[in-house]
MDTraj code that builds the backbone (N, CA, C; nanometers):
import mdtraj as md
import numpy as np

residues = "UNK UNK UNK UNK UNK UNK UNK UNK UNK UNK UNK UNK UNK UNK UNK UNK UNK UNK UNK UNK UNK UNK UNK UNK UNK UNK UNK UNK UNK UNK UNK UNK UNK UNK UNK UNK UNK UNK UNK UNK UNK UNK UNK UNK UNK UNK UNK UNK UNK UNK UNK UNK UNK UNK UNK UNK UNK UNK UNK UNK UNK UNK UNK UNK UNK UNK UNK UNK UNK UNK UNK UNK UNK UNK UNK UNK UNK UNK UNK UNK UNK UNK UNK UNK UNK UNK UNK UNK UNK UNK UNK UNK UNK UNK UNK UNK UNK UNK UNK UNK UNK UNK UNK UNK UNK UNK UNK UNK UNK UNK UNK UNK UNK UNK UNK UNK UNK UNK UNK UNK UNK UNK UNK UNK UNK UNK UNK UNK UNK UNK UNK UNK UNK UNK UNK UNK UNK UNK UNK UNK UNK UNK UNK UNK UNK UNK UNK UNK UNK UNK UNK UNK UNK UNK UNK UNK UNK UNK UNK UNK UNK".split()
xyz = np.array([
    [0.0817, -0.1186, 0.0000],
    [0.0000, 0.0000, 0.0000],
    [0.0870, 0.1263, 0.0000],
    [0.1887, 0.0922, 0.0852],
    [0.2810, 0.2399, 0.0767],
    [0.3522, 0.2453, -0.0481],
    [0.3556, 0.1551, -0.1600],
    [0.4440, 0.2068, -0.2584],
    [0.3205, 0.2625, -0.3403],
    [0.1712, 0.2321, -0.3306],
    [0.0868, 0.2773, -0.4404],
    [0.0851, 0.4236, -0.4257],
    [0.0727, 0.4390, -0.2738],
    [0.0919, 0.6247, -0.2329],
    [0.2316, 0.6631, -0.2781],
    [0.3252, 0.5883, -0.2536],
    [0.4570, 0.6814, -0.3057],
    [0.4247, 0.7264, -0.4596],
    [0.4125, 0.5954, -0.5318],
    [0.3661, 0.6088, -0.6723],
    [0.2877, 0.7430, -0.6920],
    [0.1201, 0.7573, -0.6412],
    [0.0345, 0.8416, -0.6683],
    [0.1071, 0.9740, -0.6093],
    [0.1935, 1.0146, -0.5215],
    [0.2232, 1.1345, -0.4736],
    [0.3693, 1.1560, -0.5851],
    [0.4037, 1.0971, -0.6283],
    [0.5335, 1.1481, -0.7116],
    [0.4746, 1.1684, -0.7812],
    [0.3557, 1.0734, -0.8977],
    [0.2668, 1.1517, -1.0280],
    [0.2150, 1.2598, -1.0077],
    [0.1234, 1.2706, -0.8670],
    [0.0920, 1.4080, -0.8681],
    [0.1602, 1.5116, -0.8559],
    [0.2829, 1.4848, -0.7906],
    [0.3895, 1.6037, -0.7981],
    [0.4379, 1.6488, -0.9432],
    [0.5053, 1.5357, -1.0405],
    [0.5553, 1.5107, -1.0797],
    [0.4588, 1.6268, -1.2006],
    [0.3307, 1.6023, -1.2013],
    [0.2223, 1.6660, -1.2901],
    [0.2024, 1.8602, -1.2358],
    [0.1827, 1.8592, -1.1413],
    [0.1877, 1.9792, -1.1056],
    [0.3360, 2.0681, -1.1474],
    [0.4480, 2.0022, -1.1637],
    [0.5474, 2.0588, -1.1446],
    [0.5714, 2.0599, -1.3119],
    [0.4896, 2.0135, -1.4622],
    [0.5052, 1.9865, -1.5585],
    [0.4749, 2.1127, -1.6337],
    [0.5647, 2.1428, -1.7802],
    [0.5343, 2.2406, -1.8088],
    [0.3896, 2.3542, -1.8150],
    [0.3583, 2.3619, -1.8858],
    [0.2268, 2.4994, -1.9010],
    [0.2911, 2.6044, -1.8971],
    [0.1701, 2.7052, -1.8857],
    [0.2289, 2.8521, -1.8928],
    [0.2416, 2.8571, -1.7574],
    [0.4029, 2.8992, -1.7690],
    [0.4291, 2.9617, -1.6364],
    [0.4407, 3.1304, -1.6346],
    [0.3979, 3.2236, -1.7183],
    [0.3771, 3.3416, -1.7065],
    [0.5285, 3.4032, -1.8267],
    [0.6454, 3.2748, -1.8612],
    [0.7223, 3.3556, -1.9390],
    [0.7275, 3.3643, -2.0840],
    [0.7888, 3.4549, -2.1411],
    [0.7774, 3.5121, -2.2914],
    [0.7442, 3.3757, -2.3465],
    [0.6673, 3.3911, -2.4568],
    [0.5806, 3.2864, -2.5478],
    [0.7220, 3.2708, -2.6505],
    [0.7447, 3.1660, -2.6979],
    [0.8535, 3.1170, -2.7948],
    [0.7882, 3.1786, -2.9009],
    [0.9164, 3.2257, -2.9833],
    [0.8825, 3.2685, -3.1216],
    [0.8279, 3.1717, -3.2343],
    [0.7391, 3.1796, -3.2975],
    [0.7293, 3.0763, -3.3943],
    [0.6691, 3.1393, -3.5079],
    [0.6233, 3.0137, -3.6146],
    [0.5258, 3.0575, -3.7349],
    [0.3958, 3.0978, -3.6563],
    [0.3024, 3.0562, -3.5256],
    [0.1734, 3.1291, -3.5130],
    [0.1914, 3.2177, -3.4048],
    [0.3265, 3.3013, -3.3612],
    [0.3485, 3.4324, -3.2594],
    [0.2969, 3.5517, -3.3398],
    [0.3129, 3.6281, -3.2205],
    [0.3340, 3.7391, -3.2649],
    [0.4483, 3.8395, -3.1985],
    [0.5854, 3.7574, -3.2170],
    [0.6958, 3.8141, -3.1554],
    [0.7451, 3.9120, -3.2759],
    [0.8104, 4.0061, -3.2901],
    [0.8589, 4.0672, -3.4346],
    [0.9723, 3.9887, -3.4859],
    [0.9678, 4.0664, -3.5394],
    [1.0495, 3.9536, -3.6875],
    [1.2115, 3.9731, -3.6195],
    [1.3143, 3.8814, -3.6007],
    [1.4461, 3.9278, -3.6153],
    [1.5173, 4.0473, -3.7311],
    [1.6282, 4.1455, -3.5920],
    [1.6528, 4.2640, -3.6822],
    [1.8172, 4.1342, -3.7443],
    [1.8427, 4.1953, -3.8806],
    [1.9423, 4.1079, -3.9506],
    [2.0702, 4.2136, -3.9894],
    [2.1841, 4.1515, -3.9480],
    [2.2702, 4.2911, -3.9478],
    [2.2911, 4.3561, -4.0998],
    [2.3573, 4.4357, -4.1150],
    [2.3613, 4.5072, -4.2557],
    [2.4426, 4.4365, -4.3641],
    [2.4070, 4.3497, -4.4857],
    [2.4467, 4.3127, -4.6099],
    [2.6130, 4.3487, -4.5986],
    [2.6992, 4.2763, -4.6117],
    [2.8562, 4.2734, -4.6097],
    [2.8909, 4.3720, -4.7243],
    [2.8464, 4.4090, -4.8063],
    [2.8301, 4.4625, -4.8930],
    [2.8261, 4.6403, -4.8742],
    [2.8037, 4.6900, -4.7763],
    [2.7537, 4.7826, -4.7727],
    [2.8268, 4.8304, -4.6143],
    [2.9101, 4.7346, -4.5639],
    [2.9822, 4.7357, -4.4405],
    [3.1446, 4.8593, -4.4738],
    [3.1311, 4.9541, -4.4181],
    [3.2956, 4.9976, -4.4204],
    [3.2527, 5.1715, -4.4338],
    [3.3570, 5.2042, -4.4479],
    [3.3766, 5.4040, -4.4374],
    [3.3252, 5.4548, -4.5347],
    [3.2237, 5.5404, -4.5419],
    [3.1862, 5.6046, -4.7037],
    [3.2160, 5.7667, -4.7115],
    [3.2351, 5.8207, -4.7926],
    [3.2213, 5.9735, -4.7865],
    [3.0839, 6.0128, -4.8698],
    [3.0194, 6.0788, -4.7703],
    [2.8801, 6.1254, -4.8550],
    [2.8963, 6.2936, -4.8256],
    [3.0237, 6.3700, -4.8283],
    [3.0359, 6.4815, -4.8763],
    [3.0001, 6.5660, -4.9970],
    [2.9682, 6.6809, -5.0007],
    [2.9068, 6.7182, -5.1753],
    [2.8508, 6.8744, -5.1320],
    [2.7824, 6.9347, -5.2615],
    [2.8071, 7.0900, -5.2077],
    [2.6097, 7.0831, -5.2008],
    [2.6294, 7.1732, -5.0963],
    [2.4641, 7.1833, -5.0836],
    [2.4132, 7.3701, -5.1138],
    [2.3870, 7.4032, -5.1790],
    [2.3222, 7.5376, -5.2013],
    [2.4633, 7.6048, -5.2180],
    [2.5427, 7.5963, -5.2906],
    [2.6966, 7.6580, -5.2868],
    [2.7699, 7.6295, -5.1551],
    [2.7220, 7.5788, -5.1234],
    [2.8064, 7.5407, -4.9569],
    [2.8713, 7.3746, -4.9405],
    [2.9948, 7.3618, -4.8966],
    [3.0232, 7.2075, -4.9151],
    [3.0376, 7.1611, -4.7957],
    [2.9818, 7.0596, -4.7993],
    [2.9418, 6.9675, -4.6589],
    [3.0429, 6.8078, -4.6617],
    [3.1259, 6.8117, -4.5513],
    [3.2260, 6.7076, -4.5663],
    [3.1715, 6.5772, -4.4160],
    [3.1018, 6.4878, -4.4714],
    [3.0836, 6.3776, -4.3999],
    [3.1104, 6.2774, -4.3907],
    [3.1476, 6.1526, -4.3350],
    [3.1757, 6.0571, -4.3613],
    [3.0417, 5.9303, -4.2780],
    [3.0632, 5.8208, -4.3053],
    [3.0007, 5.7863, -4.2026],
    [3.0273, 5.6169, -4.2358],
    [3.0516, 5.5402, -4.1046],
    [3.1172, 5.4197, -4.0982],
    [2.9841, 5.3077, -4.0757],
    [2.9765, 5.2020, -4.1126],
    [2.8753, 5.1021, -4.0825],
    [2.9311, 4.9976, -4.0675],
    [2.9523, 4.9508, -3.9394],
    [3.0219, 4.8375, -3.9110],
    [2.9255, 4.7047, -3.9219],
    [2.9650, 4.5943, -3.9368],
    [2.8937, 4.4382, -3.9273],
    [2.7881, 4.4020, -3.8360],
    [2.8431, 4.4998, -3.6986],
    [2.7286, 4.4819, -3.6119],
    [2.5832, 4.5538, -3.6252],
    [2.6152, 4.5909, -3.7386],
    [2.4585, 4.7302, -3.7236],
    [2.4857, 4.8116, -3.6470],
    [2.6123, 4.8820, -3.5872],
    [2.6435, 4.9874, -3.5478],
    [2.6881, 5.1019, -3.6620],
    [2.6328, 5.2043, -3.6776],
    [2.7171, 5.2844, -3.7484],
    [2.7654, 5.4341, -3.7121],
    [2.8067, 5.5062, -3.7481],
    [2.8832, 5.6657, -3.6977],
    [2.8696, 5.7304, -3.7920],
    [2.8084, 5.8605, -3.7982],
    [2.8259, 5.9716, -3.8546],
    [2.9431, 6.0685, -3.8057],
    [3.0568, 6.0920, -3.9292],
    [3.1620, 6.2058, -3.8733],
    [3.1251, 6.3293, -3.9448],
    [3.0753, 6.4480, -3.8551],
    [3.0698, 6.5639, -3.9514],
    [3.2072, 6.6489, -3.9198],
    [3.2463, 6.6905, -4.0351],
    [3.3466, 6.7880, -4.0172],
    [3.3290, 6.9391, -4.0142],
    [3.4139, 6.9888, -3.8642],
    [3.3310, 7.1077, -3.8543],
    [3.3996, 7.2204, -3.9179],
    [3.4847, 7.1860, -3.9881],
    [3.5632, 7.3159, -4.0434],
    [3.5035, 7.3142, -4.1689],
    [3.3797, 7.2209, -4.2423],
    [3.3488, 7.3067, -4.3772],
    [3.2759, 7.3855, -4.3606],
    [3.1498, 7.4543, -4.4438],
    [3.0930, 7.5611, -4.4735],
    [2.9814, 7.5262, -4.3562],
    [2.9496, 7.4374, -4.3046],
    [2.8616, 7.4074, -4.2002],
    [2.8750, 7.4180, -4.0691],
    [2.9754, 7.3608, -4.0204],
    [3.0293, 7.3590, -3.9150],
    [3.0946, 7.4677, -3.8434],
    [3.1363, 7.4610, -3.6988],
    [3.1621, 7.5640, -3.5831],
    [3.3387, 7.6262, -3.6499],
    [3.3750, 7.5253, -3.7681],
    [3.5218, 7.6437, -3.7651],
    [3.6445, 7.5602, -3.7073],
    [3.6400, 7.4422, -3.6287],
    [3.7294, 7.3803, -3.5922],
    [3.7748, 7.2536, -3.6384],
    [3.8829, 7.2379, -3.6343],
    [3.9564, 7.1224, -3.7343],
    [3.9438, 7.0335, -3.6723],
    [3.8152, 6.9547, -3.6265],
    [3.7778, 6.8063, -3.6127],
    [3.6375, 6.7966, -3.6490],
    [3.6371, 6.6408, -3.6395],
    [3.4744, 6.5805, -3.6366],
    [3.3819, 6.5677, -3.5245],
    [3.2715, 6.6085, -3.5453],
    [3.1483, 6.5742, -3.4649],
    [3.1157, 6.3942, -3.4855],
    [3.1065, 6.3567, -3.4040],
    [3.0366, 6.2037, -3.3914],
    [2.9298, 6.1743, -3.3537],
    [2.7521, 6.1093, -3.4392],
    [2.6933, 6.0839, -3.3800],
    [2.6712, 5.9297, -3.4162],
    [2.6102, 5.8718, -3.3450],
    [2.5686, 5.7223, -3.3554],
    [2.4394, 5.6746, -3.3760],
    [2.4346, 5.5310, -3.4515],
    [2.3127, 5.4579, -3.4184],
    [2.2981, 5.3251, -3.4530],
    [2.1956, 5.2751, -3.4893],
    [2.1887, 5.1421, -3.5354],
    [2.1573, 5.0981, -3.6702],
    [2.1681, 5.0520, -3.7496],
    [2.1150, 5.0033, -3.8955],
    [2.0781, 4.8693, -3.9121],
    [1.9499, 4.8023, -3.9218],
    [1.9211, 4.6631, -3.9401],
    [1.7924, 4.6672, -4.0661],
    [1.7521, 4.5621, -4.1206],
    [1.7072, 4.5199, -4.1942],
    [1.5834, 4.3932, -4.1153],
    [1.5152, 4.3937, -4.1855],
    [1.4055, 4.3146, -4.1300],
    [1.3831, 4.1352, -4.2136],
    [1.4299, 4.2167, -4.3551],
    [1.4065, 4.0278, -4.4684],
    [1.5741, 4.0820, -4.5121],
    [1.5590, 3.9659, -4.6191],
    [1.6719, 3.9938, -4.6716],
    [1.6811, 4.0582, -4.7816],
    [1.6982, 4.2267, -4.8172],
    [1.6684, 4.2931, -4.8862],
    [1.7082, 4.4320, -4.8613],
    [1.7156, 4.5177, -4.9489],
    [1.7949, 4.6431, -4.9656],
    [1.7391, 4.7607, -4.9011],
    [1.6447, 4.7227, -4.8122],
    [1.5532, 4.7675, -4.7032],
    [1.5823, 4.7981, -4.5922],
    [1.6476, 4.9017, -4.5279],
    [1.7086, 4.9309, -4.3784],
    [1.6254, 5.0381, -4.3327],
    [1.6129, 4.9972, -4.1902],
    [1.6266, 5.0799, -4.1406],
    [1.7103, 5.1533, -4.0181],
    [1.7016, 5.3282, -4.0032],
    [1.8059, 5.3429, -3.8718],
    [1.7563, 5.4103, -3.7809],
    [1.8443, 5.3940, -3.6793],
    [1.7702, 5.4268, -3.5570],
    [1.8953, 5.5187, -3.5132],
    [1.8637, 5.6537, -3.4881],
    [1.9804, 5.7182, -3.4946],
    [1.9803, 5.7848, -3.3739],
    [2.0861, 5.8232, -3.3202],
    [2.1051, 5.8715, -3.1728],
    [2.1790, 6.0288, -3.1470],
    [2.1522, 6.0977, -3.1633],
    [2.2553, 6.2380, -3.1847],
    [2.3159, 6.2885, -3.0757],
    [2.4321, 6.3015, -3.0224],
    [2.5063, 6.3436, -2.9550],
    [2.4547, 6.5268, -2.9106],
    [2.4093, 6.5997, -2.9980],
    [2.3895, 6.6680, -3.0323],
    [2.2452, 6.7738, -2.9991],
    [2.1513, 6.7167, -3.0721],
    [2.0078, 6.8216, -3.0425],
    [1.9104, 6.6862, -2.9989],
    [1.9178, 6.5756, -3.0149],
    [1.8637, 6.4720, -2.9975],
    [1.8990, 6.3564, -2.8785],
    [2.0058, 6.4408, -2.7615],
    [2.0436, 6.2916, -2.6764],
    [1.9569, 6.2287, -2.6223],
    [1.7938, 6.2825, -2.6037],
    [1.6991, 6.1886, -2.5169],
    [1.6118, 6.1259, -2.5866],
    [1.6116, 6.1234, -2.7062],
    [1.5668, 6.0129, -2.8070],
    [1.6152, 6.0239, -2.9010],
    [1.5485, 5.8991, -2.9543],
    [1.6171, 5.8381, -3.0909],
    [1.5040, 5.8588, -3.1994],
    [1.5820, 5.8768, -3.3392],
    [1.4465, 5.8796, -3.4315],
    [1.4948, 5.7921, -3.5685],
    [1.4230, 5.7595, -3.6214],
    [1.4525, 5.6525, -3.7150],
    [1.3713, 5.6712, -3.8256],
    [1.4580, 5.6104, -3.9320],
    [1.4392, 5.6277, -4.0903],
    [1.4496, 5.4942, -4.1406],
    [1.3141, 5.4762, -4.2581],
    [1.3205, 5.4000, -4.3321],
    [1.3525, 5.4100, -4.4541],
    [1.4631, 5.3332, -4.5526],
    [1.4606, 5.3560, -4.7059],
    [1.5700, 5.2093, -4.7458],
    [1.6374, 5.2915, -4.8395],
    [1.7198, 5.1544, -4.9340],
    [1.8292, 5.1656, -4.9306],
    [1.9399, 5.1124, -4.9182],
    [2.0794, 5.1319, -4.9670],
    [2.1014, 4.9948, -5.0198],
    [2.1849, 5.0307, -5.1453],
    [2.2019, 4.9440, -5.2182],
    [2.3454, 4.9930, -5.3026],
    [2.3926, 4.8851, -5.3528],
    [2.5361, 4.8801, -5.4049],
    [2.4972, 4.9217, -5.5595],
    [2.5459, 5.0033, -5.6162],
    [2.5848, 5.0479, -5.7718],
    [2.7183, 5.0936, -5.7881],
    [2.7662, 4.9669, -5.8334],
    [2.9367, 4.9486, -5.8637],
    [2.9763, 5.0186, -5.7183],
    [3.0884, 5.0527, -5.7284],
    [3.1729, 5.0554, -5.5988],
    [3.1167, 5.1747, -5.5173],
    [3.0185, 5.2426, -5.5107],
    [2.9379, 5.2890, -5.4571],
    [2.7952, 5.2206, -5.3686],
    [2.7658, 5.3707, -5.2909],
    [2.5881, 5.3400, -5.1990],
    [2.5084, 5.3971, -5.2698],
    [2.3862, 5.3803, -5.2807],
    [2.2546, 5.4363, -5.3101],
    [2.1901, 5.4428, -5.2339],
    [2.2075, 5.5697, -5.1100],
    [2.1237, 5.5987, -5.0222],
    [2.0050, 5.6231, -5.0500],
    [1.8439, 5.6178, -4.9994],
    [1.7182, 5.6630, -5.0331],
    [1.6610, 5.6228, -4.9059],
    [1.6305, 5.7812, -4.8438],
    [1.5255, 5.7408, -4.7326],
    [1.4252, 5.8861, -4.8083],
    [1.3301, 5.8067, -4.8322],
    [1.1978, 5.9263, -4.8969],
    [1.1041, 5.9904, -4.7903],
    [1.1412, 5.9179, -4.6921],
    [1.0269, 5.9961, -4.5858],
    [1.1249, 6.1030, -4.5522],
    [1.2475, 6.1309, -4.5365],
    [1.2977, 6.2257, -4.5400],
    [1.3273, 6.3185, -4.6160],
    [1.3527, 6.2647, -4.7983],
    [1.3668, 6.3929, -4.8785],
    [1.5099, 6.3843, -4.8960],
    [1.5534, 6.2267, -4.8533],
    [1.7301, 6.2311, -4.9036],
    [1.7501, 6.1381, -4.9805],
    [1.8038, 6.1511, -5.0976],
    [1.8794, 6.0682, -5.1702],
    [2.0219, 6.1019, -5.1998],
    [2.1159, 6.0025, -5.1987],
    [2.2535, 6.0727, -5.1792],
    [2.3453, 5.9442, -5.2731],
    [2.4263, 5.9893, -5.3002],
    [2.5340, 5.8784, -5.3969],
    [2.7025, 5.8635, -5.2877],
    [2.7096, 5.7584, -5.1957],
    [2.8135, 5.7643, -5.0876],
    [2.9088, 5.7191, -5.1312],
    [3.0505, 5.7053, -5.1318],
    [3.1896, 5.6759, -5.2476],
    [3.2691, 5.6199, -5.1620],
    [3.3258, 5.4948, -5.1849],
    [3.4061, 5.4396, -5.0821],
    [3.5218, 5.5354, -5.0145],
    [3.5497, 5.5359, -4.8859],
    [3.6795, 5.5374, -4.8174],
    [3.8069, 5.4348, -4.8302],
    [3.9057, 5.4831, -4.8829],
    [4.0314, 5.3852, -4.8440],
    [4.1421, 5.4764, -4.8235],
    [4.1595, 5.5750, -4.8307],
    [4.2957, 5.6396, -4.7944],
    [4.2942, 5.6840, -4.6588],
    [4.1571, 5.6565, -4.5915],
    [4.1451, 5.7143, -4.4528],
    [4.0680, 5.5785, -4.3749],
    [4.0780, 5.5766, -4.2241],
    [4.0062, 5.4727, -4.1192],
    [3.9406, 5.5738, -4.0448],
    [3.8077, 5.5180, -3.9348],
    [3.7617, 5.6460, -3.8420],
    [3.8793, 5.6750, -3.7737],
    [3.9818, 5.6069, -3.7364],
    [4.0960, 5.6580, -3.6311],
    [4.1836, 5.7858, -3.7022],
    [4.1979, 5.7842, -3.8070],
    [4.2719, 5.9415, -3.8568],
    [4.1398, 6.0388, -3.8574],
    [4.0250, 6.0308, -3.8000],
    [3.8948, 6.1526, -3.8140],
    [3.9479, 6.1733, -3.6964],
    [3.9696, 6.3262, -3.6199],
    [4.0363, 6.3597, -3.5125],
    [3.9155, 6.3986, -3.4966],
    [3.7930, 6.3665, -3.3339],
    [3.7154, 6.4015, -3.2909],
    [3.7317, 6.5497, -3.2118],
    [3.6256, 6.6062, -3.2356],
    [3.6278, 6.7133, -3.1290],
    [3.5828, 6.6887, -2.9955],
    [3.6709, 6.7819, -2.9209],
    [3.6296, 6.7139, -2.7527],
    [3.5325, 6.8059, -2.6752],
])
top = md.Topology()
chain = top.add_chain()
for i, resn in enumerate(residues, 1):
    res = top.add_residue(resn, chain, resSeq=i)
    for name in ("N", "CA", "C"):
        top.add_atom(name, md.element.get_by_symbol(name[0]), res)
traj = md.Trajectory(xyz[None], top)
């Protein structure tokens, strides 16, 4: 008789203590509704660009780096026609990911600047045409043609302090 109770008290334990919802995050699957994984930025499109060029007679010298992780940096330079006059770069940061696999990014950008308590983000395309970017974010009103970096790394951009 005492092993039928040992028996019945370990099943019932054994059942109570068995999965179900225990209150944590639902696994991602085909019938969730978790969001989609962010996918880092196309290898393609990874490294230093210069998207400098003259805007209304005025020339604007930028660079901006997109590393593998979906981290990227904007360097503005403040000694062109824009900037405060001093011989370094401004640095701001953010993120760049993609949602499928496709020429579709978006960024989530962070400004050192007029923006440190939020972030605001842009959707558009970058895409490779020959050794160039094809920037296009239309909700903003920018399209831009970005030209590889190789005679320079971010470490020769002397930041301003």
């Amino acid at each position: 008789m005492k092993t039928v109770f040992v028996i019945f008290f370990c099943v019932l334990f054994l059942t109570g203590c068995s999965g179900g919802d225990n209150g944590s995050e639902p696994e991602c699957g085909a019938n969730s509704s978790c969001p989609p994984p962010r996918l880092s930025p196309a290898v393609s499109i990874v490294g230093l660009w210069d998207r400098s060029g003259v805007r209304d007679e005025l020339q604007e010298i930028l660079f901006t780096f997109i590393g593998a992780d979906g981290e990227y940096s904007v360097y503005d330079f403040e000694q062109d026609d824009f900037g405060s006059g001093e011989n370094c770069h401004t640095r701001d940061t953010g993120t760049i990911y993609r949602i499928t696999e496709s020429s579709n990014y978006t960024l989530e950008f962070r400004t050192s600047e007029s923006d440190a308590l939020g972030i605001s983000m842009s959707s558009g395309s970058i895409f490779r045409e020959g050794e160039n970017l094809n920037v296009r974010f239309p909700e903003r009103g920018i399209e831009e043609i970005w030209t590889p970096v190789t005679e320079l790394t971010t470490t020769d951009l002397i930041l301003c302090e």
